[in-house]
ROTIMAR-48665 format. One record per residue (C-alpha): residue in one letter; x negated, y, z negated. Coordinates in pm, 1 decimal. Layout:
R, a, X, Y, Z
...
***
This chain:
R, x, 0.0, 0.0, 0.0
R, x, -121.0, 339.8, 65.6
R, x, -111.5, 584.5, -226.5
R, x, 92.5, 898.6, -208.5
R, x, -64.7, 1201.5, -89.6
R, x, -191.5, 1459.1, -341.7
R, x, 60.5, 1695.6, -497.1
R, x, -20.6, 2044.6, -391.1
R, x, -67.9, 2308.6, -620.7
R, x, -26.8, 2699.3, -575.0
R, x, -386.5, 2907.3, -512.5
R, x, -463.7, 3090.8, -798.2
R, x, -430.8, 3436.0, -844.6
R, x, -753.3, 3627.3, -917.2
R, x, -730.1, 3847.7, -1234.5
R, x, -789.9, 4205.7, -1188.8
R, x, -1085.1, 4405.1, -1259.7
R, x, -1170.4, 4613.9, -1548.3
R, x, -1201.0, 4988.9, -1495.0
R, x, -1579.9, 5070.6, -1367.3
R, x, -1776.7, 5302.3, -1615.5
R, x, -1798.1, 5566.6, -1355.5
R, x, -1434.3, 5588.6, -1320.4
R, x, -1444.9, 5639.4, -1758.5
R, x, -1734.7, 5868.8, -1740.1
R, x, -1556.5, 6057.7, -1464.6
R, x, -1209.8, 6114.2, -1733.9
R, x, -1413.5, 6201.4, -2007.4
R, x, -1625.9, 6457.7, -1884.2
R, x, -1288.2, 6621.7, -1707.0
R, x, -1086.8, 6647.8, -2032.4
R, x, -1403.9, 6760.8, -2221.9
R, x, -1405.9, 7054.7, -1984.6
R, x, -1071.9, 7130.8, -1985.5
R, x, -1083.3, 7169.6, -2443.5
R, x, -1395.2, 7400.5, -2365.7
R, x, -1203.3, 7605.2, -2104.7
R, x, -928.8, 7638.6, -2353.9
R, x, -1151.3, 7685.1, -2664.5
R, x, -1330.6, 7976.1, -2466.4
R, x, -1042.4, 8117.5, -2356.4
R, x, -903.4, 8166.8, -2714.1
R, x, -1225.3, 8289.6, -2804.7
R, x, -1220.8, 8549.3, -2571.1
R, x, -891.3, 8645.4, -2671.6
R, x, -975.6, 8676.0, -3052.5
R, x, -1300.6, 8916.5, -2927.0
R, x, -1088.9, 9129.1, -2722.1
R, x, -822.2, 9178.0, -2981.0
R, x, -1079.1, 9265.8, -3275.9
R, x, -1291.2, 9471.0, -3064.8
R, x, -1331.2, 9835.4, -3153.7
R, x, -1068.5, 10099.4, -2950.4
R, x, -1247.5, 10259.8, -2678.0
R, x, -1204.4, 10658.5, -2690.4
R, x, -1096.9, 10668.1, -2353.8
R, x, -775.8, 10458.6, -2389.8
R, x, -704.6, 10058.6, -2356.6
R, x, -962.9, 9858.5, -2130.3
R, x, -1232.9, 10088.5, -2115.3
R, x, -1062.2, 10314.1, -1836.7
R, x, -848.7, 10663.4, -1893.4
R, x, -451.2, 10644.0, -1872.5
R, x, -243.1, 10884.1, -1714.8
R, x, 14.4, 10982.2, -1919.1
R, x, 356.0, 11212.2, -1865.3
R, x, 397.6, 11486.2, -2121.6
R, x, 642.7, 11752.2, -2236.6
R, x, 600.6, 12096.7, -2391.4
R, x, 761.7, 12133.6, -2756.8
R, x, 1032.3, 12432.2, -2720.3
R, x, 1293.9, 12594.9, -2921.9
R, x, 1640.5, 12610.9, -2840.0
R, x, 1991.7, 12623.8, -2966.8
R, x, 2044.2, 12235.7, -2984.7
R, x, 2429.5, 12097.4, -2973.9
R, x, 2556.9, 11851.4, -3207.0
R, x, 2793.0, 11622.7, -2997.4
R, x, 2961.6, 11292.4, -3099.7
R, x, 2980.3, 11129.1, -2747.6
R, x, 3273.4, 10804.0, -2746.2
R, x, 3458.4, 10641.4, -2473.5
R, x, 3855.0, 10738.2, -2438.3
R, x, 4144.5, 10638.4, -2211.3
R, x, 4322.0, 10956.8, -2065.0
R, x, 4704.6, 10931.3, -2262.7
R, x, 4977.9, 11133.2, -2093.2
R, x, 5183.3, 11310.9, -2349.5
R, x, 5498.4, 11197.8, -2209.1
R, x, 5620.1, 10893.7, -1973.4
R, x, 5960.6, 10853.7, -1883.8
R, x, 6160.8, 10528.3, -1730.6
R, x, 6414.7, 10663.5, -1535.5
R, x, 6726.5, 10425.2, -1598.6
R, x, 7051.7, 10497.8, -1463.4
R, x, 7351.8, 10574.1, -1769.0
R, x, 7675.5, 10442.9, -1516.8
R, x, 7615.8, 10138.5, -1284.2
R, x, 7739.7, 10160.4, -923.6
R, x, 7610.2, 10179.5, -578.0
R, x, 7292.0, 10376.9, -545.6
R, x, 7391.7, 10563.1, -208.3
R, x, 7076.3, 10869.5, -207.7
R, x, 6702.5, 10801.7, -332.4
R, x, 6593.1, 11188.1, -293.7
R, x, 6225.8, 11161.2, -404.0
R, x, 5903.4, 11043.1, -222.5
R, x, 5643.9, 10804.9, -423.9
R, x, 5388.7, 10980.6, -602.1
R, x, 5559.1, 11308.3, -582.3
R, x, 5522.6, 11598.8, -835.6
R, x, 5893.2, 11655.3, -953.7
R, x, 6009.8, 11951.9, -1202.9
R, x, 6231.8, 11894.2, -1468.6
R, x, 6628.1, 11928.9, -1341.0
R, x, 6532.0, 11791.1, -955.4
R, x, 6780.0, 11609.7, -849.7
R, x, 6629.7, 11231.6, -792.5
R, x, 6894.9, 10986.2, -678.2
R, x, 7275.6, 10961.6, -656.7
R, x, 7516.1, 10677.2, -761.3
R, x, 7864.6, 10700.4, -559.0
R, x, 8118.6, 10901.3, -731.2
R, x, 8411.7, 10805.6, -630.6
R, x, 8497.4, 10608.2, -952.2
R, x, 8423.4, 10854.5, -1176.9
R, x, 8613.7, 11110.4, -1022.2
R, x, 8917.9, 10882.6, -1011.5
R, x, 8846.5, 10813.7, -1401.5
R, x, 8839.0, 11186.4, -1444.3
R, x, 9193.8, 11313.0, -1333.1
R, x, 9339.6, 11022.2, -1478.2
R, x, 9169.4, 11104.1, -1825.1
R, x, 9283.9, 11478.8, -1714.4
R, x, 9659.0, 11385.2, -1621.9
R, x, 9678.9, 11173.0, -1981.3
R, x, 9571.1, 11483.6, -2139.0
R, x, 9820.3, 11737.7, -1980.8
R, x, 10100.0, 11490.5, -2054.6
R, x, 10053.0, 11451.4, -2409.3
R, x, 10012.1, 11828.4, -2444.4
R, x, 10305.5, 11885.3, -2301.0
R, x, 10448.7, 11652.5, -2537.8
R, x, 10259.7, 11831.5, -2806.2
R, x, 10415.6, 12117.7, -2745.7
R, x, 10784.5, 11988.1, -2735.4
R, x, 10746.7, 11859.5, -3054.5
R, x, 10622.3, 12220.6, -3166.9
R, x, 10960.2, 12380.4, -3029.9
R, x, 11141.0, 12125.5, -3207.8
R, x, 10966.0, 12163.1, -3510.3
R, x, 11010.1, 12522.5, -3566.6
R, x, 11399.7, 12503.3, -3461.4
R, x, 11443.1, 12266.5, -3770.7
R, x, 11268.5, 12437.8, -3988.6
R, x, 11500.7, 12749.2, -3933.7
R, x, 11794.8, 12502.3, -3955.1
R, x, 11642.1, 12397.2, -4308.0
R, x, 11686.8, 12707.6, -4427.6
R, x, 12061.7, 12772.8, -4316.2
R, x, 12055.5, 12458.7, -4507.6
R, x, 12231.2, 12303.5, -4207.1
R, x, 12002.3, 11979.3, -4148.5
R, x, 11819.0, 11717.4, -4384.1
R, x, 11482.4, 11800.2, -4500.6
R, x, 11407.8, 11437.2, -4387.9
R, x, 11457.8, 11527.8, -4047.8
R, x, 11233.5, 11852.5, -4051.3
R, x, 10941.0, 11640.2, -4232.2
R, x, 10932.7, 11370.9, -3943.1
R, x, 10944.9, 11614.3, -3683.3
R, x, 10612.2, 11729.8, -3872.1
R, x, 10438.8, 11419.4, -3881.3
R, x, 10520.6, 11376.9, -3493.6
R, x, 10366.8, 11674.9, -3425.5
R, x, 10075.9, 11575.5, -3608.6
R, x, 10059.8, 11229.9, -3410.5
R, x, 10059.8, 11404.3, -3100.5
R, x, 9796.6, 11666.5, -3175.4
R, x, 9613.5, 11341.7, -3272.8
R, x, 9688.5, 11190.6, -2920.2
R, x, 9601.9, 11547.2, -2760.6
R, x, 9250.4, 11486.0, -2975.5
R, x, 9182.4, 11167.4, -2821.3
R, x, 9257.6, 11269.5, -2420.5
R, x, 9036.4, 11560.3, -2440.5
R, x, 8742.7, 11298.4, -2550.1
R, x, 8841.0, 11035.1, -2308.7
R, x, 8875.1, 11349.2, -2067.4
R, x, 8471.1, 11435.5, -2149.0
R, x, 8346.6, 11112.0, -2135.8
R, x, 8488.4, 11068.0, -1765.7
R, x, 8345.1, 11415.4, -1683.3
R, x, 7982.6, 11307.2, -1855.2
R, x, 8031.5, 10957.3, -1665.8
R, x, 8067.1, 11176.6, -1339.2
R, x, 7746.2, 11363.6, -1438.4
R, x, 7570.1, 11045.7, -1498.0
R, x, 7611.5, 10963.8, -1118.1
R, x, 7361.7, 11276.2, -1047.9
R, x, 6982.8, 11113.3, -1174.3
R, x, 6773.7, 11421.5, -1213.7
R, x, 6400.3, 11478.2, -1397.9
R, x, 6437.3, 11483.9, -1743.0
R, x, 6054.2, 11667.5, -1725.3
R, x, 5767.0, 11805.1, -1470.1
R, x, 5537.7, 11534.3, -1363.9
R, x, 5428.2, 11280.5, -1143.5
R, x, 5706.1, 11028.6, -1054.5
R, x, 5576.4, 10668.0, -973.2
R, x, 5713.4, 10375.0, -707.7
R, x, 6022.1, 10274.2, -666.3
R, x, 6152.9, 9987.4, -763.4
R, x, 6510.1, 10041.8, -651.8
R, x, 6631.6, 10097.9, -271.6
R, x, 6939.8, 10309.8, -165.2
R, x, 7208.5, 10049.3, -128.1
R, x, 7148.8, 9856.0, -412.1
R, x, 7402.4, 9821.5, -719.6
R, x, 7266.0, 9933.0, -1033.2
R, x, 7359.5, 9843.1, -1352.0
R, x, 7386.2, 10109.4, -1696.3
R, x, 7044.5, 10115.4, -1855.7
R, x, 6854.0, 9868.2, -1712.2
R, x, 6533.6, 9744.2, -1807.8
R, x, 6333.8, 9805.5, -1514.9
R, x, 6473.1, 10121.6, -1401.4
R, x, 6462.2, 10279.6, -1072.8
R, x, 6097.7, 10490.6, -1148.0
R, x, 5876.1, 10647.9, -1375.5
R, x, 5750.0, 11002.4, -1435.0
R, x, 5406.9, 11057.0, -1640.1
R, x, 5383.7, 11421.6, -1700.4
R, x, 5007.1, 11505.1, -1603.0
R, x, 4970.8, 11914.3, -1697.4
R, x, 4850.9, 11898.7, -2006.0
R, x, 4707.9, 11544.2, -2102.7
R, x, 4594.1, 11391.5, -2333.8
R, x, 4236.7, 11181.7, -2364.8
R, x, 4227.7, 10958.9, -2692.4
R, x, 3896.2, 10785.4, -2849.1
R, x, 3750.0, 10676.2, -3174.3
R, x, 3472.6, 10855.4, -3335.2
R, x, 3244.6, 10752.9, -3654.7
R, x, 3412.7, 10780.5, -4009.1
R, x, 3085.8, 10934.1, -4112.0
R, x, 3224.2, 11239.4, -3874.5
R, x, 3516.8, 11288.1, -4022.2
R, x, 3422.1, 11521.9, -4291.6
R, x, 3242.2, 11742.6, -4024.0
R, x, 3554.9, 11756.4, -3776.5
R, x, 3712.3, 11826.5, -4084.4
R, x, 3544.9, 12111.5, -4212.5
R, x, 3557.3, 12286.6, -3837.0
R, x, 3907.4, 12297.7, -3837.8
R, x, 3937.8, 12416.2, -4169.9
R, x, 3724.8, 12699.4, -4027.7
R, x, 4005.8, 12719.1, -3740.2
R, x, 3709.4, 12671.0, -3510.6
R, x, 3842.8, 12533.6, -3164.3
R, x, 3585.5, 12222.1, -3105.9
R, x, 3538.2, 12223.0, -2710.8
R, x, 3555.1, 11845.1, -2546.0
R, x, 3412.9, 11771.0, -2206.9
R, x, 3552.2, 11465.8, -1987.6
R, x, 3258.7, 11287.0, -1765.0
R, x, 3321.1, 11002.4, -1516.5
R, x, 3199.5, 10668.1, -1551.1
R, x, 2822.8, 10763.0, -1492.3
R, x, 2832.7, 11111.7, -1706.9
R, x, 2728.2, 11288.5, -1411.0
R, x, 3081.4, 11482.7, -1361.4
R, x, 3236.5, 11683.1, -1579.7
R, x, 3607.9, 11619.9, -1503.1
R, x, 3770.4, 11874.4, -1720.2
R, x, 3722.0, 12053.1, -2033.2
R, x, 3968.4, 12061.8, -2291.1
R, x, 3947.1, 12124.3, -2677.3
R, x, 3983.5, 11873.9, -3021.7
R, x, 4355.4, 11825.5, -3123.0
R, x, 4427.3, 11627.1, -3396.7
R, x, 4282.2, 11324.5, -3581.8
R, x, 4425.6, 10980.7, -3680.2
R, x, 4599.1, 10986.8, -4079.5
R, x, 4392.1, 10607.4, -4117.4
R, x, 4070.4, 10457.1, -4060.2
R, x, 4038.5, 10106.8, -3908.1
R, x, 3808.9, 9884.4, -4142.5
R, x, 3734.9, 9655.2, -3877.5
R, x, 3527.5, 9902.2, -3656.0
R, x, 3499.8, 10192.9, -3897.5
R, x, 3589.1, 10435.3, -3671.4
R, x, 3906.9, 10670.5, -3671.3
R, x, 4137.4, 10756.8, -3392.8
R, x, 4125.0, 11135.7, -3239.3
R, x, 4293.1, 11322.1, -2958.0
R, x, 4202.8, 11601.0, -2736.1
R, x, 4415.9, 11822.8, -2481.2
R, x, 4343.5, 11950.9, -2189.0
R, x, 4456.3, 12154.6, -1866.8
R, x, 4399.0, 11909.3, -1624.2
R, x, 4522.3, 12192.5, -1373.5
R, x, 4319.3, 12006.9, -1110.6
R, x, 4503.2, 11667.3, -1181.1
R, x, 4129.9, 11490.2, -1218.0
R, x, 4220.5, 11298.9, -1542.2
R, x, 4492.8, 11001.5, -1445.8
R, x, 4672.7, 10819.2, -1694.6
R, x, 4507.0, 10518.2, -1847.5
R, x, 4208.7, 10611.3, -1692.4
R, x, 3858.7, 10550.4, -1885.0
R, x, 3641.3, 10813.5, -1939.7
R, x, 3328.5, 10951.4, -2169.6
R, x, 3421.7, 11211.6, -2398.4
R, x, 3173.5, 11445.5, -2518.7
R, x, 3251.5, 11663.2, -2851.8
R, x, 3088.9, 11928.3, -2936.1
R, x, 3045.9, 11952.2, -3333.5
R, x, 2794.8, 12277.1, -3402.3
R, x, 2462.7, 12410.5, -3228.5
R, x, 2156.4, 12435.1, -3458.1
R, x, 1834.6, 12625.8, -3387.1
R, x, 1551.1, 12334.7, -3341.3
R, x, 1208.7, 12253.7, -3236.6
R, x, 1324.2, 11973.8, -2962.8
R, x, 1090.0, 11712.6, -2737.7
R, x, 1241.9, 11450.7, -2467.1
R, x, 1374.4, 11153.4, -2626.6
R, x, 1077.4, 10926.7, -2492.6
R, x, 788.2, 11108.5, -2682.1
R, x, 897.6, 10990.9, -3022.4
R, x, 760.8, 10686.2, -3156.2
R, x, 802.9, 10439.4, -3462.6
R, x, 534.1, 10299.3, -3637.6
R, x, 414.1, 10142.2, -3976.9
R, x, 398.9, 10472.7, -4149.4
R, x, 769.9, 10579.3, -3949.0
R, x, 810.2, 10846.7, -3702.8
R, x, 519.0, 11036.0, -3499.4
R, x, 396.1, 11159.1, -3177.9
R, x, 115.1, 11182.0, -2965.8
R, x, 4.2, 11543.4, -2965.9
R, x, -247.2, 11652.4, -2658.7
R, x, -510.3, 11861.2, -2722.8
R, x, -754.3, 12076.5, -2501.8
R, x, -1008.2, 11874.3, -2447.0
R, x, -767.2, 11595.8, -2317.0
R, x, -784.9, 11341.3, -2630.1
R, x, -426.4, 11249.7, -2826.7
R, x, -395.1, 11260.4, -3162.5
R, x, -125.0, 11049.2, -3371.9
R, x, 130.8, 11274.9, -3551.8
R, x, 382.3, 11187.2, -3779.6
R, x, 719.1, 11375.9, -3765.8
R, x, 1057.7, 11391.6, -3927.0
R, x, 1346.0, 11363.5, -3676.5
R, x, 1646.3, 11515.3, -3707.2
R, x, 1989.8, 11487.3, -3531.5
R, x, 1946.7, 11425.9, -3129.5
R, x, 2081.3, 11408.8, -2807.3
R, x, 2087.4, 11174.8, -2459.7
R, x, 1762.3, 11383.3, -2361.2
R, x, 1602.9, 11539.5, -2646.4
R, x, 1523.3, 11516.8, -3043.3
R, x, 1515.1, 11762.1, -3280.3
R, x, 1164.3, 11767.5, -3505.1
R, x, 1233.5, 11947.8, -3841.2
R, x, 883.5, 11884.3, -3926.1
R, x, 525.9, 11817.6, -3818.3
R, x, 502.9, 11985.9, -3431.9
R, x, 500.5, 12396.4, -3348.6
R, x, 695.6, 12489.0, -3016.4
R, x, 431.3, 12551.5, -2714.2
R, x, 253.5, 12197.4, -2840.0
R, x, 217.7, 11927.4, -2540.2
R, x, 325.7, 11566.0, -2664.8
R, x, 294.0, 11229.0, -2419.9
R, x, 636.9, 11178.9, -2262.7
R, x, 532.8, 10819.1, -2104.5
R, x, 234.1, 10616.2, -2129.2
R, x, 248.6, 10630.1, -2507.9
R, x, 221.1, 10242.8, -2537.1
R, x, -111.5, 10239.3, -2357.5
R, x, -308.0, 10478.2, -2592.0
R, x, -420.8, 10517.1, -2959.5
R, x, -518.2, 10786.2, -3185.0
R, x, -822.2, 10974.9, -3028.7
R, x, -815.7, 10816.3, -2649.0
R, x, -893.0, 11009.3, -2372.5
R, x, -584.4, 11084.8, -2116.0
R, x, -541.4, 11245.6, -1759.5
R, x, -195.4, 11406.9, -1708.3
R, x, 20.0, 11359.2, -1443.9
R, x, -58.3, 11636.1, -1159.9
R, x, -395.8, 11739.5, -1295.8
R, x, -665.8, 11706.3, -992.8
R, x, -914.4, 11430.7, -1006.2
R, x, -1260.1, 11554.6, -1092.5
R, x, -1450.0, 11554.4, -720.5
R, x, -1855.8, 11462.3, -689.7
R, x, -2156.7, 11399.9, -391.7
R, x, -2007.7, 11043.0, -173.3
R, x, -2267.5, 10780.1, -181.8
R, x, -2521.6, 10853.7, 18.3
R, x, -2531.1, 11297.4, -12.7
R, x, -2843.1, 11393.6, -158.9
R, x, -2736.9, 11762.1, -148.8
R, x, -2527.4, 12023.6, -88.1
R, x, -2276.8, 11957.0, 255.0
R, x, -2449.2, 11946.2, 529.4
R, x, -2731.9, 11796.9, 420.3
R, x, -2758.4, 11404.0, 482.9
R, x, -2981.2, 11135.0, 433.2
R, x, -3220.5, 10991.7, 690.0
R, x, -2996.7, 10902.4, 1003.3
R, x, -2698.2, 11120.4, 839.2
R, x, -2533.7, 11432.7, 1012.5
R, x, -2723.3, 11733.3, 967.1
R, x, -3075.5, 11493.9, 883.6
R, x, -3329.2, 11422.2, 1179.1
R, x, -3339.1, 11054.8, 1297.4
R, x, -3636.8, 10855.8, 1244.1
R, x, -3779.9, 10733.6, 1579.5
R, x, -3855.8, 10365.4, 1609.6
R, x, -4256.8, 10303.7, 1611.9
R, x, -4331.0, 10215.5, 1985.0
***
């Protein structure tokens, strides 16, 4: 028998190599540079922070800086807010009688004075309400006076003693019952005749009449909820905002003066004044959320610039004090509080410290520490220190001889204008 062929087995996979040195070598030396590049780097940074402030500002090089001259001048104390224009009245015209709205007599948007006849409801009913109201009335009168006649003949029969007193007393108390009746048909009579002038929709006031929400044609109904337009009066209006409580005593104290506080109204970017008004009343409560209180102020708006619900800035104007003022920008705060830098002649800064007082959107009052006529840094402040060395803006760079003058103009180096030319040696 032959024997059975070998069994065959898979090759065998060869294990993989170990790293080579190089390759470790290589990794080591890379992250070994990398922790000196950082450790330098820090290093650097340490030695460039504790390094002693050069003169002539930071890095070694002179800044150019903005300034400002300190001046004088009558300096206003303003509370600026935001406010929402408030009309002082708005009316929703709704019709009193309901019926067929045969005349709309107004244009959208139209300026209307108070009495101008608006729209007109049909009539017809009312009148025919009226003179029956008014024939009720002249029948019972006649009545009325009947029973008058009669009375008076029984009394003079009462005293010929020829009829009953009973009879003379309720001849009385129908007279009475008719004057009653007579009472009644002269109100029924009016309410016809107000019904009638109830068809007639006039302006109640002068202003500015809105869309309309009702067509000619329509049936309207007796005061309903929509209406048939509105009319915002716009000359004078109101603008209403919310200044500081901490204000309060100072508005207060102004009026008690009967000093009339002017109020401007800007637009949205405070570049245009829109009107100019004056302070009318303030708020009786304070609103512990915001702690601010309500305040109103009236003006002409003759030029119809202010619109209802619109939102403006408001601009108050408490007082005017006499100050020493610089632009906002030049005052700084540091660890011993306010200051400034002041320039001197010879074009170094040196650090002042000030007191600030109240301010404005441009400038700051200083009650103490800087003399009107006294230059301060307007911008740049944040790359100088005390004693650095600035250039300011417009001043003419300092001119000297190009590379390559070796005198006055004119006169050049060898091969220059003006020189002589060396010949090559032949």
């Amino acid at each position: 028998m032959s024997s059975p062929p070998p069994e065959s087995f898979p090759a065998a996979t060869p294990a993989p190599l170990p790293p080579s040195r190089r390759r470790i070598w290589i990794g080591r030396v890379l992250a070994l540079l990398v922790v000196l590049a950082l450790v330098g780097g820090a290093w650097y940074l340490i030695q460039r922070n504790n390094a002693p402030a050069d003169p002539r500002g930071f890095g070694g090089a002179t800044s150019t800086v903005g300034h400002a001259a300190a001046r004088r001048m009558q300096l206003p104390i303003n509370i600026d807010a935001l406010g929402t224009v408030v009309p002082l009245t708005t009316i929703t015209l709704r019709p009193q009688v309901g019926g067929v709205l045969t005349e709309v007599l107004y244009t959208e948007g139209q300026t209307v004075k108070k009495g101008q006849l608006l729209a007109r409801i049909d009539p017809r009913p009312y009148e025919q309400a009226l003179m029956q109201a008014q024939g009720t009335r002249v029948r019972d009168e006649a009545q009325l006076e009947a029973a008058r006649v009669t009375l008076q003949r029984f009394r003079t029969l009462l005293q010929q003693d020829s009829i009953a007193r009973q009879e003379v007393d309720t001849q009385a108390a129908l007279v009475k019952q008719l004057e009653g009746t007579v009472t009644t048909d002269r109100a029924a009579e009016g309410v016809a005749r107000l019904n009638l002038d109830y068809t007639r929709i006039t302006a109640p006031v002068t202003g500015r009449i809105g869309l309309r929400t009702v067509d000619s044609g329509n049936i309207v109904a007796a005061n309903a909820t929509t209406g048939i337009a509105t009319i915002t009066q716009m000359n004078p209006i109101d603008v209403q905002f919310s200044m500081p409580q901490d204000r309060v005593p100072e508005v207060q104290a102004q009026l008690a003066q009967s000093a009339a506080l002017p109020v401007k109204a800007m637009d949205r970017t405070r570049a245009t004044v829109l009107d100019q008004g004056t302070f009318s009343t303030l708020d009786n409560v304070i609103d512990t959320t915001t702690g601010t209180v309500k305040a109103k102020a009236r003006f002409a708006n003759a030029g119809t610039t202010l619109f209802p619900n619109q939102f403006v800035n408001v601009q108050m104007t408490l007082r005017s004090i006499d100050a020493v003022v610089v632009p906002v920008t030049a005052v700084r705060t540091g660890p011993n509080g306010t200051f400034v830098y002041v320039i001197n002649e010879d074009r170094t800064v040196s650090m002042r410290t000030v007191k600030r007082g109240d301010s404005t959107v441009e400038v700051v009052a200083i009650l103490e520490g800087l003399q009107p006529g006294e230059n301060v840094v307007t911008e740049g402040g944040d790359r100088i220190q005390d004693g650095a060395r600035v250039v300011l803006q417009g001043d003419r760079p300092a001119t000297g001889p190009r590379p390559g003058a070796s005198g006055p103009r004119g006169a050049r180096g060898p091969g220059g204008p003006g020189g002589e030319r060396r010949r090559p040696p032949q």
